[in-house]
C-alpha positions as CSV (number, residue, x, y, z in Angstrom):
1,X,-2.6,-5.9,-69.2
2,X,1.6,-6.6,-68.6
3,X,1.6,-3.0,-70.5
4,X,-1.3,-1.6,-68.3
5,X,-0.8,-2.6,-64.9
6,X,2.8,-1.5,-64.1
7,X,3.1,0.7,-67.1
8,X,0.3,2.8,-67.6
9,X,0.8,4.8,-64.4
10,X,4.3,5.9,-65.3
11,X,3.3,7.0,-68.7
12,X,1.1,9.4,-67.1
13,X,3.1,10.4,-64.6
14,X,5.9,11.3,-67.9
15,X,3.0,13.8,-69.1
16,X,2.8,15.8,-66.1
17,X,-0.3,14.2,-64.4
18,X,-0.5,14.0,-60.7
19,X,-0.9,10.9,-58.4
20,X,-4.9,12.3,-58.1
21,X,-5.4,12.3,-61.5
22,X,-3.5,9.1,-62.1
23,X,-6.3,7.4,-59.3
24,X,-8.9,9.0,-61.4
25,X,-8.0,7.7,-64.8
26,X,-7.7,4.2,-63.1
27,X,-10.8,4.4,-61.1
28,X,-12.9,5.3,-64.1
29,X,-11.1,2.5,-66.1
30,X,-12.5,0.1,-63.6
31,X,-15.2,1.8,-62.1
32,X,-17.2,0.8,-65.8
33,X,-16.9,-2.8,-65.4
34,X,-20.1,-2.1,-62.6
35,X,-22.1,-1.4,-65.9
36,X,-20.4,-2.5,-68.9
37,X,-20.3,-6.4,-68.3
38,X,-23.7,-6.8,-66.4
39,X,-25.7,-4.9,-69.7
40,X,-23.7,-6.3,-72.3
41,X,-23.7,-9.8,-70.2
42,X,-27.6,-9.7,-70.5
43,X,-27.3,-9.1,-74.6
44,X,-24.9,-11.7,-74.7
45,X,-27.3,-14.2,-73.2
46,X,-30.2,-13.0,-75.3
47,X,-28.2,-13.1,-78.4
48,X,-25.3,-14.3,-79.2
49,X,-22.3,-14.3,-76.9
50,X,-19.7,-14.7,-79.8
51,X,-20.5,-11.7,-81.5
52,X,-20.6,-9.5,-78.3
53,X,-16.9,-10.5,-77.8
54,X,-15.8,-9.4,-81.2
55,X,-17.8,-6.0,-81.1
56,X,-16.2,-5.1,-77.7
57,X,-12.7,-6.7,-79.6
58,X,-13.2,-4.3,-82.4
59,X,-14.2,-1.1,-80.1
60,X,-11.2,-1.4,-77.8
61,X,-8.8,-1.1,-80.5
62,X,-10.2,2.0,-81.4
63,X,-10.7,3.3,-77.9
64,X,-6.8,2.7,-77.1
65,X,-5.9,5.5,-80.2
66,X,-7.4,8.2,-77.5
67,X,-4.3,6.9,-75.1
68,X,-1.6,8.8,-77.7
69,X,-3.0,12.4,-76.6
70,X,-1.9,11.6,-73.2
71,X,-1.4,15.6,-73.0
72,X,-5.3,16.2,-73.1
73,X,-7.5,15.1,-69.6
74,X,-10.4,14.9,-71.9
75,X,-9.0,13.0,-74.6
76,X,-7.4,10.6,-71.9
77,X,-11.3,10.1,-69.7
78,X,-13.0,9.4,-73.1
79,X,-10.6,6.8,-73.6
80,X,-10.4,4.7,-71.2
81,X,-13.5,5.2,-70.6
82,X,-14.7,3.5,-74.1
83,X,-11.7,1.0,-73.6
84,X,-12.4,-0.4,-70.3
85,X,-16.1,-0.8,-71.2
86,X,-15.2,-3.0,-74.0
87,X,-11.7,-4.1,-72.5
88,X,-13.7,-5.5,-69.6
89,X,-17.0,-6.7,-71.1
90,X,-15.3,-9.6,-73.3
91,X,-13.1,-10.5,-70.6
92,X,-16.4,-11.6,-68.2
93,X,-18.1,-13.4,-71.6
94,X,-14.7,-15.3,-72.2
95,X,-14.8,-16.7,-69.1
96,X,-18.7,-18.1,-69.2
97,X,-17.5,-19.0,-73.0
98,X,-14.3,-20.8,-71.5
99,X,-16.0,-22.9,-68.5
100,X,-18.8,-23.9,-71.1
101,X,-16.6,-25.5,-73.5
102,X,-14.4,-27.1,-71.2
103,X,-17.6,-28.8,-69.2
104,X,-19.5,-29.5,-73.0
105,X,-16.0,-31.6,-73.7
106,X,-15.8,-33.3,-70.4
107,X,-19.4,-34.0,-70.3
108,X,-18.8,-35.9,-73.9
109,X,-15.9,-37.5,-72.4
110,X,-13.2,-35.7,-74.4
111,X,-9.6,-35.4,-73.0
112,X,-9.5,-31.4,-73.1
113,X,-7.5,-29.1,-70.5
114,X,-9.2,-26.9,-67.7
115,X,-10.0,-23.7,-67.1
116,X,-6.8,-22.5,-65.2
117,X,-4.4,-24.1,-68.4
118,X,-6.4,-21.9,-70.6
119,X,-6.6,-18.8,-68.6
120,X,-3.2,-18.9,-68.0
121,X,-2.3,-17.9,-71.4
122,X,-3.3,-14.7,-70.4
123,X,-0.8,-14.9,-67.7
124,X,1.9,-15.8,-69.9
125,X,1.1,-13.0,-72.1
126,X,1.5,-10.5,-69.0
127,X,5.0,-12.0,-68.2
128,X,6.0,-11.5,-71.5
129,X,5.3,-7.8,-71.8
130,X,5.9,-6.8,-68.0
131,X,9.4,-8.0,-68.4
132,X,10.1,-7.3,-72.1
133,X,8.6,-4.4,-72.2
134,X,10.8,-2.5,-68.6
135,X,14.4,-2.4,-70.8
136,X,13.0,-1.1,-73.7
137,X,11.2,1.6,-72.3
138,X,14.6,2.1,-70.3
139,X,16.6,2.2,-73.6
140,X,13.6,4.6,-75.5
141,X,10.9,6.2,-73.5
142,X,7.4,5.5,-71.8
143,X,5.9,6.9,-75.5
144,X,6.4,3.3,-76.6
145,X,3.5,2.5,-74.0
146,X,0.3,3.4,-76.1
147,X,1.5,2.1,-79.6
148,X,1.9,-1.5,-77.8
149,X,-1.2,-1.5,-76.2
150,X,-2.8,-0.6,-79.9
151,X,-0.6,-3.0,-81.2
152,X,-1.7,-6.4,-78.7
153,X,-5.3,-4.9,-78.9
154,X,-5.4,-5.5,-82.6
155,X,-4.1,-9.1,-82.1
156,X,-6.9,-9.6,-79.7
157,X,-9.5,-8.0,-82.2
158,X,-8.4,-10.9,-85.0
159,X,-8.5,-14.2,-81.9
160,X,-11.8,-13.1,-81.4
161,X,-13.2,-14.0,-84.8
162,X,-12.1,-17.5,-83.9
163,X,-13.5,-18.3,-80.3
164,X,-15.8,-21.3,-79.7
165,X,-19.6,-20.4,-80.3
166,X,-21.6,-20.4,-77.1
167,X,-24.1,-22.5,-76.2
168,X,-27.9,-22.5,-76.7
169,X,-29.6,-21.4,-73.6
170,X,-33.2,-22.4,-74.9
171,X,-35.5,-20.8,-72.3
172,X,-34.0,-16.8,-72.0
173,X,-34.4,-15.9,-68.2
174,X,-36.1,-12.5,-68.3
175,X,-34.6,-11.0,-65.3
176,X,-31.6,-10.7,-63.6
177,X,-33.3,-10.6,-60.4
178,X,-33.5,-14.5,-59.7
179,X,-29.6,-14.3,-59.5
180,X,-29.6,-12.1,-56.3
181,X,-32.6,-13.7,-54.9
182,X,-30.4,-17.1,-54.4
183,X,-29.1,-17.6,-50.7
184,X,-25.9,-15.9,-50.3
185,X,-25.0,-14.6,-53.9
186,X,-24.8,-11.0,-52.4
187,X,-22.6,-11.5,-49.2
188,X,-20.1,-13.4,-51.9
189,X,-20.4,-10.3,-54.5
190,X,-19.3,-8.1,-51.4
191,X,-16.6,-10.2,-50.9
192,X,-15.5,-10.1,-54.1
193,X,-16.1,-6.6,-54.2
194,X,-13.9,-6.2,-51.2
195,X,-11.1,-8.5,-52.2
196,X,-10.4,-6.5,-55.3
197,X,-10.9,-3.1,-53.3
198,X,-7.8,-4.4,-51.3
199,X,-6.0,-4.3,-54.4
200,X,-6.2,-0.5,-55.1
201,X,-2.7,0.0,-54.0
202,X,-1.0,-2.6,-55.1
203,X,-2.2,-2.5,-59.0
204,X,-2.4,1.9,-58.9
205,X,0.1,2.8,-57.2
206,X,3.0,-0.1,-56.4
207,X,5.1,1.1,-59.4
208,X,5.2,4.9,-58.5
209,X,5.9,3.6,-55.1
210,X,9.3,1.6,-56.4
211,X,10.4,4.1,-58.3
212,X,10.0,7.0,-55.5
213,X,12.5,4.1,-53.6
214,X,14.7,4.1,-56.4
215,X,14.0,1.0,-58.0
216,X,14.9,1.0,-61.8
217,X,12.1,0.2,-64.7
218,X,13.7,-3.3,-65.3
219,X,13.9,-3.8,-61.7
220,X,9.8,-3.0,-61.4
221,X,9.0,-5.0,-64.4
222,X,10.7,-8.0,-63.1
223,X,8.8,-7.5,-59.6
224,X,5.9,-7.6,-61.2
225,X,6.6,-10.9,-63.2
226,X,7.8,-13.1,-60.1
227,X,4.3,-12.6,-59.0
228,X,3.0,-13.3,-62.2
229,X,4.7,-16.8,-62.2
230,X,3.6,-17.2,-59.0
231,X,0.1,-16.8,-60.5
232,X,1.0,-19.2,-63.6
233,X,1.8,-22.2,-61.6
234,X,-1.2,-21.5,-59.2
235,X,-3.6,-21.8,-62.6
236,X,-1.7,-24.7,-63.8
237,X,-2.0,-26.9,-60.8
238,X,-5.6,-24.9,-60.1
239,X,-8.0,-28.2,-61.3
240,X,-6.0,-30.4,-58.6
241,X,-6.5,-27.9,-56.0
242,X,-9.8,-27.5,-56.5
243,X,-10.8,-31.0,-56.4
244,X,-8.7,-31.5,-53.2
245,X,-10.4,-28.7,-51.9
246,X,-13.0,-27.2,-53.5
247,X,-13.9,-23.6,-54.2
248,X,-14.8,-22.1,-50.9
249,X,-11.6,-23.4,-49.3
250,X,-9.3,-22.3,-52.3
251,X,-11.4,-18.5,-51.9
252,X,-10.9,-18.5,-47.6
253,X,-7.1,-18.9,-47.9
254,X,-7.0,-16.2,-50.7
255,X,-8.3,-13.8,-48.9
256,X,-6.3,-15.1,-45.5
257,X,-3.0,-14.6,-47.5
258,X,-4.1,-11.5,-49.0
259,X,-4.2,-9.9,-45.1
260,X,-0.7,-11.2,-44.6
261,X,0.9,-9.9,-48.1
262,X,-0.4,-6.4,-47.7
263,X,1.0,-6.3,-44.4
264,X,4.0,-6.9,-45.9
265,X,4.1,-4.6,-48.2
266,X,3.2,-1.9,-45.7
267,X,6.7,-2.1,-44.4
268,X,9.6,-0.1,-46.9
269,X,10.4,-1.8,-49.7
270,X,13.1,-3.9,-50.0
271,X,14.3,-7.0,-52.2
272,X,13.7,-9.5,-49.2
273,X,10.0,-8.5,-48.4
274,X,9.1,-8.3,-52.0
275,X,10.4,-12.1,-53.0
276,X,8.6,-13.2,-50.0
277,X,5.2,-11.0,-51.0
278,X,5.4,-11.3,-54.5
279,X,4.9,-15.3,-54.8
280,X,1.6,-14.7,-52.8
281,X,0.2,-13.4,-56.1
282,X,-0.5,-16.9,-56.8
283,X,-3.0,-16.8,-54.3
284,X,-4.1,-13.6,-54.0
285,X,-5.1,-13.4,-57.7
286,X,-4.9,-16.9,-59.1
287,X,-6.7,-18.9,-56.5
288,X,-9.3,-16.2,-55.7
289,X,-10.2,-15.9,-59.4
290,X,-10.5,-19.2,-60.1
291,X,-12.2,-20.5,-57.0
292,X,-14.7,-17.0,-57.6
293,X,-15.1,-18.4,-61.9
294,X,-16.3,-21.3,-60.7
295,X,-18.4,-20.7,-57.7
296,X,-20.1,-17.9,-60.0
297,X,-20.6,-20.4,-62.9
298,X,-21.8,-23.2,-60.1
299,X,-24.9,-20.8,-59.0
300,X,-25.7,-19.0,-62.0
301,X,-28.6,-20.6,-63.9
302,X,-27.7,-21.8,-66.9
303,X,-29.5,-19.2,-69.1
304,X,-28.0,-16.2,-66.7
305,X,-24.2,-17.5,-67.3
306,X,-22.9,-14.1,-68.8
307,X,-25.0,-12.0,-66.5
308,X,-23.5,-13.8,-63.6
309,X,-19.9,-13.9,-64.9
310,X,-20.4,-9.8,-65.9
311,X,-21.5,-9.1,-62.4
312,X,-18.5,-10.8,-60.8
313,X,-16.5,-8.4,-62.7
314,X,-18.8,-5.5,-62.5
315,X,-18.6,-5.9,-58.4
316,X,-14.6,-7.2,-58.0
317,X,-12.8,-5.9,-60.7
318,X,-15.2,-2.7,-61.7
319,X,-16.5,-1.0,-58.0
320,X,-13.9,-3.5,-55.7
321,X,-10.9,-2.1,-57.7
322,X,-12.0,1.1,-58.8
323,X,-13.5,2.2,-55.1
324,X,-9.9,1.1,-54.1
325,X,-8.0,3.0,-56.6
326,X,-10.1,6.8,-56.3
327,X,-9.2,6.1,-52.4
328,X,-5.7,5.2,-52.8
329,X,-5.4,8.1,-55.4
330,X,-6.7,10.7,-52.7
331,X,-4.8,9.3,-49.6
332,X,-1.4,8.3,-51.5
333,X,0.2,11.6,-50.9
334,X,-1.0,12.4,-47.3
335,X,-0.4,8.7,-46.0
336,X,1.8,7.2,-48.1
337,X,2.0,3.6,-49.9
338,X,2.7,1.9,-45.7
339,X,-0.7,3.8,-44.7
340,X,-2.9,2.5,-47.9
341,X,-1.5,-0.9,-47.5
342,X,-2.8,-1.3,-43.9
343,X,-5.9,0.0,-45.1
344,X,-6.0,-3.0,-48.1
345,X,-5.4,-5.7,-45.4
346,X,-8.4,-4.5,-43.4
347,X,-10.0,-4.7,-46.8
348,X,-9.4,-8.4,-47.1
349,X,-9.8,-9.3,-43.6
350,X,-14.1,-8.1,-44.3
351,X,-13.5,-9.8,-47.6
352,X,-12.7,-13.3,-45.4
353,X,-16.0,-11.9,-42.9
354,X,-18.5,-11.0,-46.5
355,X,-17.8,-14.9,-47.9
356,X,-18.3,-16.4,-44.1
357,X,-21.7,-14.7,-44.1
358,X,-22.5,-15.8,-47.5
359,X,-22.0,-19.3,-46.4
360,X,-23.9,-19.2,-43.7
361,X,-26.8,-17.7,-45.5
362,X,-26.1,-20.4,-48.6
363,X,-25.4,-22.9,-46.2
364,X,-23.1,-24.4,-48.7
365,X,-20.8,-27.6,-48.0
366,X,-16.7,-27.2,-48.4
367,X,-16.6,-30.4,-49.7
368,X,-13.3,-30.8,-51.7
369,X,-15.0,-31.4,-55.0
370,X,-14.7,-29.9,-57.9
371,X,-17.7,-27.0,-58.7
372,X,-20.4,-28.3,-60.9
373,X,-22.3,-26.9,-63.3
374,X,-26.0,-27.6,-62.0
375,X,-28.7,-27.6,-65.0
C-alpha cells in the first residue's frame, strides 16, 4: 500500500493514461471489496479462515504480474481486478483473526499487545516504502513501481503460512441476514461507506494534484508519510483512547476532523496547510478504523466475525472509496482538486449524520469503555 497509494497513480499517468482512466483503474480496485470480502468472509467462517488468507496471499502475487503491461487497458482491468479481490479479502479476515487472538489472550490473562500495536505494523511498512521508495523513483523511473509491489506481495504470500489459526465457531450461522437485522448496523455501514467516499480525492488524486503544483516525488512521498506517523502514534496510544472514550466517541470526532481536513485541503497547496492537514491522518484513518474494527467485532455474532469484518470493507473501503474515486475521476478535470475536496467534506459531514442515526436506532451508550466481544 506505501507503493500503491501515492505511487500507483503516477505510474499510470508515465504510460499515457488519462486522469479518467486513472479513476477507473482505482474505482474498480476498490469497487471489489463490495463482493470479494463479504463471499469469501462467509467461506472463511464456514471453513477455515487460515487457509482463505493464504489462497488470497498466493492469488495476489500473481494478479500483481498483470501491473508490468501497464501499456494494455485490458491487461491493467484484469489485474487489479484479481489483485484487489484478493488484496482486500485477507486484509478484512486479518482483522477478525487479529481481534480474536488478542481477546483469546486477554481472556486467559496473558500480557499480549492490542490491536492498534499490531495493526500498526502495517503502518510502519507504508512509511517505509512511501518515503524510500520517492528518491529512487527520482534517481530511476516509475518502472520500478510494479516489480516492488511483486516483490512485498511475495513477502506477504510467505507471513501468511504463519498467522494464528482462527477460532472454532461451533454453531455456523446460516445467513448473513441476522447481521443487518440488528438495530442500527445499516445506518453505521452508511457511514462508513460515506467516510471512505470522502476519501476519493485525497487517496486518487492528491499526488497528481502536487505534482501539477510542482511539488517534487521526494517532496509527495514525504507528505504522504507525516500523515502516516500521524496515523502510527494514533494506533499506538489507540487502546487508551478507546477505554477513555470508547468507540462511538473515537468514530464522531473522526468524522468531525475529517470535515475540517478536507476543507483544508480545498484551499492551494502549500507547505503550511499541508503540515497542519496532514497530522489529521491520525484521525481521519487511524481512529476511524479502529473505533469502526471494534464496533464491527462488538455486534457481529460470534459465528458471523468474518462476514461482519468483510462487509465493513466491502461498504468503506470497496463502494465508500471506490464511488469516491469514479467521481473524483470524472469531475477532477472540470472542477479541479479545490472543487472535489468540498465535495469530500460534505461527504463526512452525512458520514457524522449516518452514525447519529445509527445510534439512535441502536440506542447504544458512549460509555468510555473499551468494545467487548459479546458471546
Amino acid at each position: 500500500m506505501g507503493v500503491w497509494i501515492p505511487y500507483w497513480p503516477l505510474y499510470l499517468s508515465s504510460h499515457g493514461h488519462s486522469a479518467a482512466v486513472i479513476g477507473l483503474l482505482a474505482a474498480l480496485a476498490t469497487s471489489v471489496k463490495l463482493l470479494g470480502p463479504p463471499i469469501l468472509g462467509r467461506l472463511a467462517d464456514r471453513g477455515s479462515r487460515q487457509r482463505i488468507i493464504q489462497l488470497a496471499s498466493a492469488c495476489a502475487v500473481l494478479a500483481s504480474l498483470f501491473f508490468w503491461q501497464a501499456d494494455y487497458l485490458p491487461l491493467l482491468l484484469l489485474g487489479v481486478l484479481l489483485f484487489s479481490l484478493m488484496q482486500n479479502t485477507q486484509l478484512s479476515l486479518v482483522e477478525a483473526t487479529t481481534l480474536e487472538t488478542v481477546n483469546r489472550f486477554k481472556q486467559q490473562g496473558v500480557a499480549v499487545t492490542d490491536y492498534g500495536r499490531i495493526r500498526v505494523w502495517g503502518s510502519w511498512g507504508f512509511i517505509v516504502l512511501a518515503s524510500g521508495l520517492g528518491p529512487l523513483l527520482d534517481l530511476w523511473s516509475l518502472a520500478l513501481v510494479p516489480w516492488v509491489i511483486t516483490f512485498f506481495l511475495c513477502l506477504a504470500a510467505i507471513i501468511s503460512l504463519y498467522l494464528p489459526a482462527d477460532e472454532s465457531h461451533g454453531e455456523e450461522q446460516k445467513s448473513g441476514g441476522a447481521l443487518f437485522s440488528l438495530p442500527g448496523v445499516g445506518w453505521f455501514y452508511l457511514s462508513t461507506l460515506l467516510m471512505q467516499f470522502s476519501h476519493g480525492a485525497y487517496y486518487g488524486f492528491l499526488s497528481l494534484h502536487l505534482a501539477d503544483n510542482g511539488f517534487s516525488g521526494a517532496a509527495i512521498g514525504v507528505i504522504w508519510t507525516i500523515g502516516v506517523v500521524a496515523e502510527v502514534l494514533m494506533l499506538h496510544h489507540s487502546e487508551a483512547l478507546l477505554k477513555r472514550f470508547g468507540t462511538i466517541r473515537l468514530l464522531q470526532a473522526a468524522m468531525s476532523i475529517a470535515i475540517l481536513r478536507w476543507l483544508l485541503y480545498a484551499l492551494p497547496p502549500a507547505w503550511p496547510l499541508l503540515l497542519l492537514g496532514q497530522p489529521l491522518h491520525a484521525f481521519t484513518f487511524g481512529a476511524f478504523h479502529v473505533g469502526a474494527v471494534h464496533h464491527t467485532f462488538a455486534i457481529a455474532p460470534r459465528a458471523s466475525r468474518s462476514r461482519a469484518q468483510g462487509w465493513y470493507g466491502a461498504f468503506s473501503f470497496g463502494l465508500g472509496t471506490g464511488i469516491g474515486l469514479l467521481l473524483c475521476g470524472q469531475l477532477y478535470q472540470p472542477l479541479g482538486a479545490s472543487g472535489l475536496f468540498l465535495i469530500m467534506a460534505l461527504g463526512a459531514g452525512f458520514a457524522l449524520l449516518a452514525l447519529l442515526r445509527s445510534l439512535q436506532q441502536s440506542k447504544t451508550v458512549v460509555a468510555p469503555v473499551l468494545a467487548a466481544t459479546p458471546e
